[in-house]
MIDREN-106501 format. One record per atom (N, C-alpha, C, CB): atom name; x, y negated, z. Coordinates in pm, whole numbers, plus 50000, padded with zeros to 5 digits. Glycine has a CB too. Layout:
N
<site=CA	xx=X	yy=Y	zz=Z>;
...
//
This chain:
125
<site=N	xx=50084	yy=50119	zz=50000>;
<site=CA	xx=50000	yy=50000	zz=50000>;
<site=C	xx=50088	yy=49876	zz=50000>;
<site=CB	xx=49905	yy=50000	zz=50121>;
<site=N	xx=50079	yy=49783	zz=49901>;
<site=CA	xx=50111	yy=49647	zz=49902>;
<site=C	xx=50095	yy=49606	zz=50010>;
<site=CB	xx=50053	yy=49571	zz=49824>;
<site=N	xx=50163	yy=49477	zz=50092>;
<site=CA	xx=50171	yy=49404	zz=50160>;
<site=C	xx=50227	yy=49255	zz=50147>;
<site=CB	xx=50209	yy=49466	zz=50223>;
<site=N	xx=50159	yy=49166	zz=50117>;
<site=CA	xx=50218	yy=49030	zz=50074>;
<site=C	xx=50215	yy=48936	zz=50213>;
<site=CB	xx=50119	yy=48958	zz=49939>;
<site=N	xx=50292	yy=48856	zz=50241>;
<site=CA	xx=50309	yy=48784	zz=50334>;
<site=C	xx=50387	yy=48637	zz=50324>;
<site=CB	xx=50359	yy=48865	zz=50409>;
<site=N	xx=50254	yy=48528	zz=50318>;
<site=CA	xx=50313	yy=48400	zz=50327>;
<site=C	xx=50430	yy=48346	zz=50415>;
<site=CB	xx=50220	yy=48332	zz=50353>;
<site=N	xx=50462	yy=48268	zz=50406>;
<site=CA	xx=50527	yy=48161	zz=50527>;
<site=C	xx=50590	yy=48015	zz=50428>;
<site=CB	xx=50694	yy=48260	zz=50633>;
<site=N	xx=50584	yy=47906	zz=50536>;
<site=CA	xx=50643	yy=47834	zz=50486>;
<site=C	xx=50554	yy=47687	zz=50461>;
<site=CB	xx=50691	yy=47907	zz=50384>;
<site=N	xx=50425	yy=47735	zz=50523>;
<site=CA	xx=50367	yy=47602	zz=50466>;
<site=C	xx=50369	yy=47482	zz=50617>;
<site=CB	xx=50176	yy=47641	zz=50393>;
<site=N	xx=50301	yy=47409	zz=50627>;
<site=CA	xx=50286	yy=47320	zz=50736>;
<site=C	xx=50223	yy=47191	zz=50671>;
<site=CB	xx=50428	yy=47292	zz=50812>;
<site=N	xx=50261	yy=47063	zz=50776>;
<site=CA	xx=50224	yy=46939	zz=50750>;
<site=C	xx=50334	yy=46848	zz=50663>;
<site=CB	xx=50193	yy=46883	zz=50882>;
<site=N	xx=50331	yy=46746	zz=50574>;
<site=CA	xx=50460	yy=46696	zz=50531>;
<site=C	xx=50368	yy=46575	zz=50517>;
<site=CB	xx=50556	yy=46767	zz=50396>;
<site=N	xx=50478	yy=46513	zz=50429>;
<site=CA	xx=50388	yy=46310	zz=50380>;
<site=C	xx=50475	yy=46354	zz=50273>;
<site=CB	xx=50429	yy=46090	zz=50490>;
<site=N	xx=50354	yy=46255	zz=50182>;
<site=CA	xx=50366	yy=46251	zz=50020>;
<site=C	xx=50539	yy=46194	zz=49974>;
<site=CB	xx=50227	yy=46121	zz=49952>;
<site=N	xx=50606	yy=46287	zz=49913>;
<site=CA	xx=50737	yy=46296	zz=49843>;
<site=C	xx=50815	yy=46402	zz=49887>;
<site=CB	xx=50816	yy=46178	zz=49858>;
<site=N	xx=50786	yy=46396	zz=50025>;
<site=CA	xx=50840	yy=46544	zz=50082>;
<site=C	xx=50895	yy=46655	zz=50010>;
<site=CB	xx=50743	yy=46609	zz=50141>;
<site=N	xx=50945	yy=46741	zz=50057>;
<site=CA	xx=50942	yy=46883	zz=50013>;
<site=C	xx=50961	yy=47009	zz=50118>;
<site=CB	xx=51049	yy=46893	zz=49912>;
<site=N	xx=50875	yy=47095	zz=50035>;
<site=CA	xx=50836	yy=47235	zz=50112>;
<site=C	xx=50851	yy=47352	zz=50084>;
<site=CB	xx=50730	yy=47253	zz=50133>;
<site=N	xx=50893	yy=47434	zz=50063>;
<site=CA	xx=50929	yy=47591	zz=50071>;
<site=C	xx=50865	yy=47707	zz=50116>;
<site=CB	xx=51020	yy=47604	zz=50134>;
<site=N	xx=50749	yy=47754	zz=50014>;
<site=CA	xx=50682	yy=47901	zz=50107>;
<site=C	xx=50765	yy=48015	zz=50023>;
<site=CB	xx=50466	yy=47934	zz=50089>;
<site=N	xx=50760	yy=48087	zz=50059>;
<site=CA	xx=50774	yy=48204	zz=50066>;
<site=C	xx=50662	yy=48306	zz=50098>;
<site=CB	xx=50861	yy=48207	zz=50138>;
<site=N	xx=50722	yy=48453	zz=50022>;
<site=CA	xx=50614	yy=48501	zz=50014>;
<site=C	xx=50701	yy=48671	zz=50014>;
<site=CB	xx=50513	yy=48432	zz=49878>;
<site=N	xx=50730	yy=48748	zz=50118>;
<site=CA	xx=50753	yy=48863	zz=50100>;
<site=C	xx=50653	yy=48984	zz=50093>;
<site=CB	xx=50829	yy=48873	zz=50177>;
<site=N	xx=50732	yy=49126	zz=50001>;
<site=CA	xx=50625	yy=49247	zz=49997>;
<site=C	xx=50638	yy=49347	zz=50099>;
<site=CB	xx=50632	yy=49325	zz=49869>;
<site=N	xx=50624	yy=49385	zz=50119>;
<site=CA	xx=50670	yy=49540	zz=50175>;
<site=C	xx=50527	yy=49641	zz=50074>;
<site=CB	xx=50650	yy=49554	zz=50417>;
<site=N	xx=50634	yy=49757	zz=50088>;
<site=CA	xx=50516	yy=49877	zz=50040>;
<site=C	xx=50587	yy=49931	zz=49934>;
<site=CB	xx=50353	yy=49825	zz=49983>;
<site=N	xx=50602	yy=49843	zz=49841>;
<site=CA	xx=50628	yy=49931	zz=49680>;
<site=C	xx=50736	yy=49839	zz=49654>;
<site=CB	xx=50484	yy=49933	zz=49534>;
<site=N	xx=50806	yy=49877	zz=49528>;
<site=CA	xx=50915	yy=49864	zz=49443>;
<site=C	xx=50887	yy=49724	zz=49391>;
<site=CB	xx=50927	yy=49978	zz=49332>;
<site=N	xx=50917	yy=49587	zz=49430>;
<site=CA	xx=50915	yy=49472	zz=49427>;
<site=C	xx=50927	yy=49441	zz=49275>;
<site=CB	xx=51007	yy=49422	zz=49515>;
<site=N	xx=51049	yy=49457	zz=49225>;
<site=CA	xx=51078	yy=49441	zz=49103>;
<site=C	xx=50948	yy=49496	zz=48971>;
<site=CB	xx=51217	yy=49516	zz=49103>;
<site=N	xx=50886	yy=49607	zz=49033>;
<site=CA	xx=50755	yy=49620	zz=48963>;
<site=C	xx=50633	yy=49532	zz=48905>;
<site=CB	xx=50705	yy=49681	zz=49030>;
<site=N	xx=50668	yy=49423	zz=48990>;
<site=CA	xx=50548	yy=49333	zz=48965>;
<site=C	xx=50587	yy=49195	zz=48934>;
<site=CB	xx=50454	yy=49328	zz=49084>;
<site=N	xx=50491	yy=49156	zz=48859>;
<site=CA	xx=50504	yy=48986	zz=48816>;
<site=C	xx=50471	yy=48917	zz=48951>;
<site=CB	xx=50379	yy=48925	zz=48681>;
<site=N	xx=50473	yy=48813	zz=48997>;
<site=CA	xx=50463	yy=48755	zz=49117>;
<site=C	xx=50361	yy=48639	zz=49037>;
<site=CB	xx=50621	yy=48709	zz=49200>;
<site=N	xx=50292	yy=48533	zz=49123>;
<site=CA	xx=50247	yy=48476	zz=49152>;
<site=C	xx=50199	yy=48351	zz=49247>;
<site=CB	xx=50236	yy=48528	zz=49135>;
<site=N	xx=50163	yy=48237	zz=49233>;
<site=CA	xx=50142	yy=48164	zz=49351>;
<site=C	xx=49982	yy=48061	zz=49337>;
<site=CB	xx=50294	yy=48066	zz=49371>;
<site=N	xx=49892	yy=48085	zz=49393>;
<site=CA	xx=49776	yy=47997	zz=49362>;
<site=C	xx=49741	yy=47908	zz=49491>;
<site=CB	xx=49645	yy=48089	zz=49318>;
<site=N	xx=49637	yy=47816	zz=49432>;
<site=CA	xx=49626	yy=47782	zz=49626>;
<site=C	xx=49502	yy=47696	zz=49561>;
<site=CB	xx=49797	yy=47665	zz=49752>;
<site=N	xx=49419	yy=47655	zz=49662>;
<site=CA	xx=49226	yy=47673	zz=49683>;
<site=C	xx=49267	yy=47577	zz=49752>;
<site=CB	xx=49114	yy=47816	zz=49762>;
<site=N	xx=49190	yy=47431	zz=49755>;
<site=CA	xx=49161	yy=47318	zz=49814>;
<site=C	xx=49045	yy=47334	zz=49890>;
<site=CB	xx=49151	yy=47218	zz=49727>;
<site=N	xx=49015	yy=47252	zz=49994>;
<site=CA	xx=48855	yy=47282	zz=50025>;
<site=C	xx=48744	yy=47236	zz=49916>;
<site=CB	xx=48814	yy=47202	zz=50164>;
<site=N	xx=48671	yy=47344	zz=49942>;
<site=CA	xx=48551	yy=47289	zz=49813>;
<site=C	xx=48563	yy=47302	zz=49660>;
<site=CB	xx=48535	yy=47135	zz=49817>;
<site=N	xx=48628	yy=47400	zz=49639>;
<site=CA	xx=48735	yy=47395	zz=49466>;
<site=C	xx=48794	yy=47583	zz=49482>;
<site=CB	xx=48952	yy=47220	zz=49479>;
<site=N	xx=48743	yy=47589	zz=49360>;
<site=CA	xx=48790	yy=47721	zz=49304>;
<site=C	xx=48940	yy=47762	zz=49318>;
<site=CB	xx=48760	yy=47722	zz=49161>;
<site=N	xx=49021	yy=47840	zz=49329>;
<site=CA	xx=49113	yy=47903	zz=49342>;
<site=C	xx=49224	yy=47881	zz=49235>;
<site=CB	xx=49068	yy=48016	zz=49354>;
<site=N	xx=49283	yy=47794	zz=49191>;
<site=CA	xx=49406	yy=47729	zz=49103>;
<site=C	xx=49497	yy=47816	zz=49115>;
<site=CB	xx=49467	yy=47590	zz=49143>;
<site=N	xx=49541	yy=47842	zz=48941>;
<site=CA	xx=49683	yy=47919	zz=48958>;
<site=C	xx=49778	yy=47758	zz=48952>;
<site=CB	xx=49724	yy=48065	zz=48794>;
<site=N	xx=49888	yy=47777	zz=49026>;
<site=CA	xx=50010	yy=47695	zz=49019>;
<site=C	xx=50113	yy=47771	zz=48922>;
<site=CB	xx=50074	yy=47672	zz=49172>;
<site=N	xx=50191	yy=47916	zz=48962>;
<site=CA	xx=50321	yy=47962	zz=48893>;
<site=C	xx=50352	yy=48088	zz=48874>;
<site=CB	xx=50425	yy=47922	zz=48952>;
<site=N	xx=50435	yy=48137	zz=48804>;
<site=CA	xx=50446	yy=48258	zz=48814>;
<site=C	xx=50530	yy=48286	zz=48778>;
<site=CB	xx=50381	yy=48318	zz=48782>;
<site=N	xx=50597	yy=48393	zz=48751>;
<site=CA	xx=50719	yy=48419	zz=48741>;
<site=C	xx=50738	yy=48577	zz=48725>;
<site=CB	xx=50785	yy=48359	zz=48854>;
<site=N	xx=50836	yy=48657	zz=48613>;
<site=CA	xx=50815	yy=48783	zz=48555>;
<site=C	xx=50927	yy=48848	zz=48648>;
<site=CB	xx=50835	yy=48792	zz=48382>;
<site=N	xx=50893	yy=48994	zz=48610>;
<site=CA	xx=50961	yy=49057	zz=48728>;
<site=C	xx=51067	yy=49082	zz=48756>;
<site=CB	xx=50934	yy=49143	zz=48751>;
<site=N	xx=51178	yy=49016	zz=48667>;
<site=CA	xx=51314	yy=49013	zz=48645>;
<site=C	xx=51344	yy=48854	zz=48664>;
<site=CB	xx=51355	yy=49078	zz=48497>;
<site=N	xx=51233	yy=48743	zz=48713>;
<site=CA	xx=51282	yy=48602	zz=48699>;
<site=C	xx=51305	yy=48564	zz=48509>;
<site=CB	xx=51449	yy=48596	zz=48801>;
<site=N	xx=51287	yy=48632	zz=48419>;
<site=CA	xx=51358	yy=48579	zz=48313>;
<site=C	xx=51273	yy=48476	zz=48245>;
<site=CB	xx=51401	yy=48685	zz=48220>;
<site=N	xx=51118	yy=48472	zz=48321>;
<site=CA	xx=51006	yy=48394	zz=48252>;
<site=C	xx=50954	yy=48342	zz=48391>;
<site=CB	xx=50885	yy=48489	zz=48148>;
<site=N	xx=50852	yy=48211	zz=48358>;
<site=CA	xx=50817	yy=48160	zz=48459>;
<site=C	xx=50692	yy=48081	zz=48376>;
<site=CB	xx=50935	yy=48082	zz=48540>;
<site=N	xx=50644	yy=48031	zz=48421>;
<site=CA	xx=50548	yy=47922	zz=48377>;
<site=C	xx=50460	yy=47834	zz=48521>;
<site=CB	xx=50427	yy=48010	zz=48267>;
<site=N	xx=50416	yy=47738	zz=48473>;
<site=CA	xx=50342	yy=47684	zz=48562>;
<site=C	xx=50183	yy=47590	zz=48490>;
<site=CB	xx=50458	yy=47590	zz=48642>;
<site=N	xx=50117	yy=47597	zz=48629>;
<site=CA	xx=50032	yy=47452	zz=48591>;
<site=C	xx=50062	yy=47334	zz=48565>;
<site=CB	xx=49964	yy=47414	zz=48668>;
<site=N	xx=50031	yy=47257	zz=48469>;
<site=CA	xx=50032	yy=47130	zz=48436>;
<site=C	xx=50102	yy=47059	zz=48563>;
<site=CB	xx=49888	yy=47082	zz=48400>;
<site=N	xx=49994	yy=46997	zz=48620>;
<site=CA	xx=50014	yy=46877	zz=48721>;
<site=C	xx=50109	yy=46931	zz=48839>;
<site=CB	xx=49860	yy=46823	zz=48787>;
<site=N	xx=50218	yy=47125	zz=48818>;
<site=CA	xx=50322	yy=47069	zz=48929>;
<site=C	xx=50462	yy=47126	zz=48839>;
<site=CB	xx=50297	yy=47152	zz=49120>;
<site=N	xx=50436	yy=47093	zz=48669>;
<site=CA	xx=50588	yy=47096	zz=48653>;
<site=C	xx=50657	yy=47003	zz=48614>;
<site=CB	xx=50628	yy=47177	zz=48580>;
<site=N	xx=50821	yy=47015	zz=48686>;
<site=CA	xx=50936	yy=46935	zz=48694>;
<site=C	xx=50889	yy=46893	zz=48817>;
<site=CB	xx=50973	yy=46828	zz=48582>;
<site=N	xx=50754	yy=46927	zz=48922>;
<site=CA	xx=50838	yy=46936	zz=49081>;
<site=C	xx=50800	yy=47034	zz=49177>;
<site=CB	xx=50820	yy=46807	zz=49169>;
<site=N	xx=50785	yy=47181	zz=49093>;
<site=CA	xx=50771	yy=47295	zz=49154>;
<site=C	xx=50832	yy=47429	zz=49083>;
<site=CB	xx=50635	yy=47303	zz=49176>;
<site=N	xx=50924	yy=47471	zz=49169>;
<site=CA	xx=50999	yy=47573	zz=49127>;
<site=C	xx=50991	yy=47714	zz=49161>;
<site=CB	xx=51100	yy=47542	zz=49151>;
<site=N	xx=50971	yy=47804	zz=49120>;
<site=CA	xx=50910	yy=47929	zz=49142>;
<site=C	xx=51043	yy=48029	zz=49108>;
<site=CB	xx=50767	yy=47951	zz=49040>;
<site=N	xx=51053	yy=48123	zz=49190>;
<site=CA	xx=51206	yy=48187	zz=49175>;
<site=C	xx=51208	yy=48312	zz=49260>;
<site=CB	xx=51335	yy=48079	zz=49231>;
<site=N	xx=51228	yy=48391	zz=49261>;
<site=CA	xx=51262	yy=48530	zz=49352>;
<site=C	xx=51411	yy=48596	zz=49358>;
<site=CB	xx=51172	yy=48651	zz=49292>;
<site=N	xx=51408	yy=48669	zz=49494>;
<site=CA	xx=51497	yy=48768	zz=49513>;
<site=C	xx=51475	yy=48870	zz=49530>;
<site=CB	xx=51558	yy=48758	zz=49581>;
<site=N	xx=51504	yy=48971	zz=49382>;
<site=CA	xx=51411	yy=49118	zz=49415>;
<site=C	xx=51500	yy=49202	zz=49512>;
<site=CB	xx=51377	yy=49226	zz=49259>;
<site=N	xx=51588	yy=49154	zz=49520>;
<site=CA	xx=51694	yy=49227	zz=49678>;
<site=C	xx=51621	yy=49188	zz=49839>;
<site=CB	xx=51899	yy=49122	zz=49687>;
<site=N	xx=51563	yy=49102	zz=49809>;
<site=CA	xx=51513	yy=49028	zz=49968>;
<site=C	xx=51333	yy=49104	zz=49932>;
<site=CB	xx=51527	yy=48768	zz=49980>;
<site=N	xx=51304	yy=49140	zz=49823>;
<site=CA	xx=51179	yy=49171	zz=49790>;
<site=C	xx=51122	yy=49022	zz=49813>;
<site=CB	xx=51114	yy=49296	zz=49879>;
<site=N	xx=51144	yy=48909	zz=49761>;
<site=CA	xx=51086	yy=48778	zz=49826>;
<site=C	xx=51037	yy=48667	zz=49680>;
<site=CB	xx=51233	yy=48697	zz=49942>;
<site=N	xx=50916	yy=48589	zz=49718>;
<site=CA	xx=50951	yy=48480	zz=49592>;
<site=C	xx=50915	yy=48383	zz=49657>;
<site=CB	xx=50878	yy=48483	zz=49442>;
<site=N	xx=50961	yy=48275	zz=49616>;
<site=CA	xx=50967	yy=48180	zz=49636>;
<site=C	xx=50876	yy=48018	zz=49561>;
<site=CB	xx=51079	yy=48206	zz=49632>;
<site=N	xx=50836	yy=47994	zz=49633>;
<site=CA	xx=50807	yy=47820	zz=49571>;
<site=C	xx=50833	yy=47722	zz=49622>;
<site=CB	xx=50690	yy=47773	zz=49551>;
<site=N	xx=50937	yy=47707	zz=49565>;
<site=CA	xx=51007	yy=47540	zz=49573>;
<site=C	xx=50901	yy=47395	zz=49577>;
<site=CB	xx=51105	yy=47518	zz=49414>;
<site=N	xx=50872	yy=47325	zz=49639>;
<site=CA	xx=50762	yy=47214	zz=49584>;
<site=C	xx=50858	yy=47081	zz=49622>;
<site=CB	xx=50580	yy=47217	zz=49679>;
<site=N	xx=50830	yy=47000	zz=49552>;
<site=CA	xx=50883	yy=46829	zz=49554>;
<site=C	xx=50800	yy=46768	zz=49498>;
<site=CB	xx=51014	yy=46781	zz=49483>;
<site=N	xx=50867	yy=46638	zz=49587>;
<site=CA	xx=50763	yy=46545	zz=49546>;
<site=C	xx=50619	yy=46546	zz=49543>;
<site=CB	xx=50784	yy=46523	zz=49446>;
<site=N	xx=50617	yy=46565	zz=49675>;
<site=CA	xx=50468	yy=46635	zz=49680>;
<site=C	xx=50365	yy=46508	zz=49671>;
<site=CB	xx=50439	yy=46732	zz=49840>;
<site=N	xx=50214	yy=46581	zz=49668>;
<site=CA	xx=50127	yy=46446	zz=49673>;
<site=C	xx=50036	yy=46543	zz=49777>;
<site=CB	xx=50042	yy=46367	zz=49499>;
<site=N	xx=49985	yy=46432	zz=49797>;
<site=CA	xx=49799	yy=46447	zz=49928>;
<site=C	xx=49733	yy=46555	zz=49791>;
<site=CB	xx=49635	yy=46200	zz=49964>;
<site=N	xx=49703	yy=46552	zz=49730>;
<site=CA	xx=49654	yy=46673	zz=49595>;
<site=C	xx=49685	yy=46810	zz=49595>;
<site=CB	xx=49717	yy=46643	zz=49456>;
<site=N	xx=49821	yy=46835	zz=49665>;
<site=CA	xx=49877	yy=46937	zz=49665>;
<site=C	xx=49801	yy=47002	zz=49770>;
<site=CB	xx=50013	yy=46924	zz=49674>;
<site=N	xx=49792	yy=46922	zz=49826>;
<site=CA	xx=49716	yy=46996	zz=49993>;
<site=C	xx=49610	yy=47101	zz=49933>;
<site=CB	xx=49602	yy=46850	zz=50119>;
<site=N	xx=49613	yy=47240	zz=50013>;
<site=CA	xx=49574	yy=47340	zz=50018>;
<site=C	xx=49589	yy=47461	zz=50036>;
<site=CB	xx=49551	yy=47337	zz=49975>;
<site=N	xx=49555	yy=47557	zz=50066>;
<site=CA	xx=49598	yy=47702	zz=50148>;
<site=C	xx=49675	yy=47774	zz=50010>;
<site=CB	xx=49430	yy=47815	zz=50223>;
<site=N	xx=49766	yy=47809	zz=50028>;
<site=CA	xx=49853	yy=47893	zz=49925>;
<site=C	xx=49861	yy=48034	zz=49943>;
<site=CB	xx=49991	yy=47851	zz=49926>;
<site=N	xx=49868	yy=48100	zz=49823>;
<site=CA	xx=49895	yy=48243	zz=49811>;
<site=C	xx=49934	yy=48304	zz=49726>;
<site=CB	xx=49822	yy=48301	zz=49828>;
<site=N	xx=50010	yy=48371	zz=49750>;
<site=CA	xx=50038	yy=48462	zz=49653>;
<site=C	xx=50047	yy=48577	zz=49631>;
<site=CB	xx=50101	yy=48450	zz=49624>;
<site=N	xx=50064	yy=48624	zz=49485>;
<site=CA	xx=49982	yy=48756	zz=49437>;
<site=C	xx=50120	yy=48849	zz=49351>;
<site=CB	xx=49821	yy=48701	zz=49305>;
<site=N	xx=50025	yy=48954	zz=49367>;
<site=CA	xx=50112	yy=49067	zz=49272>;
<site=C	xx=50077	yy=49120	zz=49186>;
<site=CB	xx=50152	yy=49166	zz=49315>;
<site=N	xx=50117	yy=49118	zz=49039>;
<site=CA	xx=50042	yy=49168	zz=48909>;
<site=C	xx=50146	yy=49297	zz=48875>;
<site=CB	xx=50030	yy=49033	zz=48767>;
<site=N	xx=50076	yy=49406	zz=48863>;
<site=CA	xx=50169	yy=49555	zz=48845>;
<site=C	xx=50147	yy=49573	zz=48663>;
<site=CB	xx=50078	yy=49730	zz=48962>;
<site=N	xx=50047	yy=49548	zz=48615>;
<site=CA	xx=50023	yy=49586	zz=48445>;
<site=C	xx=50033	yy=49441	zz=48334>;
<site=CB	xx=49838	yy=49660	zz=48426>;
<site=N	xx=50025	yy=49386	zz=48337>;
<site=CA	xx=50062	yy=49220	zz=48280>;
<site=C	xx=50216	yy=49268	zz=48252>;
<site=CB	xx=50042	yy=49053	zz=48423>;
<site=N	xx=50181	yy=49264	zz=48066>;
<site=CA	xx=50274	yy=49235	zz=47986>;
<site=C	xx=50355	yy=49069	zz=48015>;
<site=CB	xx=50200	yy=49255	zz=47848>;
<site=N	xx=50283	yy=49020	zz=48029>;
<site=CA	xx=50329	yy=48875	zz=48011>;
<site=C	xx=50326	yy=48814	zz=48169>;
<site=CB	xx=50216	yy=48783	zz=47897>;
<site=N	xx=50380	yy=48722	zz=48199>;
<site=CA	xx=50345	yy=48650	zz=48253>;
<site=C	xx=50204	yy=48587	zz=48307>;
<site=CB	xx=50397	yy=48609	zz=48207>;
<site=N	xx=50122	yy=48658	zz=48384>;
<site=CA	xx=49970	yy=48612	zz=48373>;
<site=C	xx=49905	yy=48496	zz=48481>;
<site=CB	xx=49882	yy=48748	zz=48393>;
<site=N	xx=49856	yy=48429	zz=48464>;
<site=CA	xx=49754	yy=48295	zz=48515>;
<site=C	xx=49627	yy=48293	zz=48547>;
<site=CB	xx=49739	yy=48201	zz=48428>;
<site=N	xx=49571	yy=48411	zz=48528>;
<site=CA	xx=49452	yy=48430	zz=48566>;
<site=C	xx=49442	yy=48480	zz=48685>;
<site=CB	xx=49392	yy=48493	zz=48491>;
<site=N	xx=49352	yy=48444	zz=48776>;
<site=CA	xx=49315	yy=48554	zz=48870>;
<site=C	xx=49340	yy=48661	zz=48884>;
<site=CB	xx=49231	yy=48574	zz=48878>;
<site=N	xx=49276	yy=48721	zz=48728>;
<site=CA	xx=49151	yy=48832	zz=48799>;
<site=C	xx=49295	yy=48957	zz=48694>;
<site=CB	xx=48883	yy=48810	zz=48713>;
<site=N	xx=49409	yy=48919	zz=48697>;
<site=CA	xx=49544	yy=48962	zz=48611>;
<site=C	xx=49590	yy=49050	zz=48786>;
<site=CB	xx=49685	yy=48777	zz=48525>;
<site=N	xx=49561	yy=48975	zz=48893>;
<site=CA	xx=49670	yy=49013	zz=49006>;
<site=C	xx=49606	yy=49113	zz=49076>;
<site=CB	xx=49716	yy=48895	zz=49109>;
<site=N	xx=49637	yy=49191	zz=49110>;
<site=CA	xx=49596	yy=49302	zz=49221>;
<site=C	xx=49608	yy=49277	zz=49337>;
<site=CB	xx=49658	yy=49414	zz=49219>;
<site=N	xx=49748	yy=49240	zz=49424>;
<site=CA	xx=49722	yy=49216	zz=49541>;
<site=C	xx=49759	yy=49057	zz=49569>;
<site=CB	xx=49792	yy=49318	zz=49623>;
<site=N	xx=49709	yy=49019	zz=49714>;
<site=CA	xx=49680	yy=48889	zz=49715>;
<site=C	xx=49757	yy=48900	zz=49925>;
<site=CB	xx=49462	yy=48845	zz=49659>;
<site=N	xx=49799	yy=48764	zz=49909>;
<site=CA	xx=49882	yy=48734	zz=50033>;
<site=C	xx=49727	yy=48670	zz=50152>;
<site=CB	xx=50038	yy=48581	zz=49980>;
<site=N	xx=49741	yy=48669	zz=50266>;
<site=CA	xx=49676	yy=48593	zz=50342>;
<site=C	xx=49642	yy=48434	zz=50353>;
<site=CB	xx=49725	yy=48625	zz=50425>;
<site=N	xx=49770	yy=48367	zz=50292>;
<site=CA	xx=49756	yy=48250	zz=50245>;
<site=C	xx=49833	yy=48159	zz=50352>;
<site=CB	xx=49610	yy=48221	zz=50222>;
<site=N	xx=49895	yy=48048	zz=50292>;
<site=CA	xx=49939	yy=47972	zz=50410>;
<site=C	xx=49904	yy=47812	zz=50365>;
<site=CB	xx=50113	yy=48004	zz=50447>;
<site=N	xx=49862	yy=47730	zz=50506>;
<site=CA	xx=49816	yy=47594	zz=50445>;
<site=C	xx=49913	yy=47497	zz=50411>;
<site=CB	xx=49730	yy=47525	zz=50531>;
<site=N	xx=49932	yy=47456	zz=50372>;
<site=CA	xx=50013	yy=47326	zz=50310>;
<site=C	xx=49893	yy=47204	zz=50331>;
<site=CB	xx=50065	yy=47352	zz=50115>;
<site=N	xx=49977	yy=47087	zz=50408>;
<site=CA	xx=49872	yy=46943	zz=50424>;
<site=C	xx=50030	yy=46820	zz=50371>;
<site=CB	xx=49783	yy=46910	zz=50669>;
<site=N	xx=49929	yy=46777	zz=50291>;
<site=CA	xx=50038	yy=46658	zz=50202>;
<site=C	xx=49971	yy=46504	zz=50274>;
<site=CB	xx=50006	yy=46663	zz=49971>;
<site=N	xx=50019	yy=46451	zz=50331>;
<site=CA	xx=49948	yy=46298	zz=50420>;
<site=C	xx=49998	yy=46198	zz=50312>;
<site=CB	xx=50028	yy=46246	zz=50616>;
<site=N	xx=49935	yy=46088	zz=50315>;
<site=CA	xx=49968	yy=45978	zz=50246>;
<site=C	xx=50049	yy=45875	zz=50275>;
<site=CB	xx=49883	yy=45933	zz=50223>;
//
C-alpha cells in the first residue's frame, strides 16, 4: 500500500518562500510520476506540477511558473516543491499524488491513484 506524506507547509507573507515535501513509503518510488495540487477554500482541486519518474520532465500550471519548482529524490523516495515569490493566491491545502500508468506527465486528477493528506500553506499580504 502507498503511503504519501506532506510536510512543509505553514504561515509566510507574500514574496516569501516555502518548501513541502512529500515522502512515499510502500512501493518502488521511482515507479510513479509524482504530483502536487492544492484546493483553496471554496474552489475545486488545482493541479500546480508534476514531474516524471526519472525527473527528466516536469510541467506546471500557468500562474506558478518561473516561481515554483518541482524536483525529487528517488533515493530519499521524496519530491519536492520549491515555491517563491509567493502571493495571498497561493494560499491553500497542498497535496500530493502518485500516478503508476501515465505515459506522460499527467495534470489531471483523475490520472493519480494515490493522494497525500495534504498540508496548508497561508500566504498574508
Amino acid at each position: 500500500q502507498v503511503q504519501l506524506v506532506e510536510s512543509g507547509g505553514g504561515l509566510v507573507q507574500a514574496g516569501d518562500s516555502l518548501r513541502l515535501s512529500c515522502a512515499m513509503s510502500g512501493r518502488s518510488f521511482d515507479a510513479y510520476n509524482m504530483g502536487w495540487f492544492r484546493q483553496a477554500p471554496g474552489k475545486e482541486r488545482e493541479f500546480v506540477a508534476a514531474i516524471s519518474r526519472y525527473g527528466r520532465n516536469t510541467r506546471y500550471t500557468d500562474s506558478v511558473k518561473g516561481r515554483f519548482t518541482i524536483s525529487r529524490d528517488n533515493a530519499k523516495n521524496t519530491v519536492y516543491l520549491q515555491m517563491s515569490s509567493m502571493k495571498p493566491e497561493d494560499t491553500a491545502v497542498y497535496y500530493c499524488a502518485a500516478d503508476r500508468n501515465s505515459l506522460l506527465v499527467p495534470a489531471s486528477r483523475g490520472e493519480y491513484d494515490y493522494w497525500g493528506q495534504g498540508t496548508q500553506v497561508t500566504v498574508s499580504s
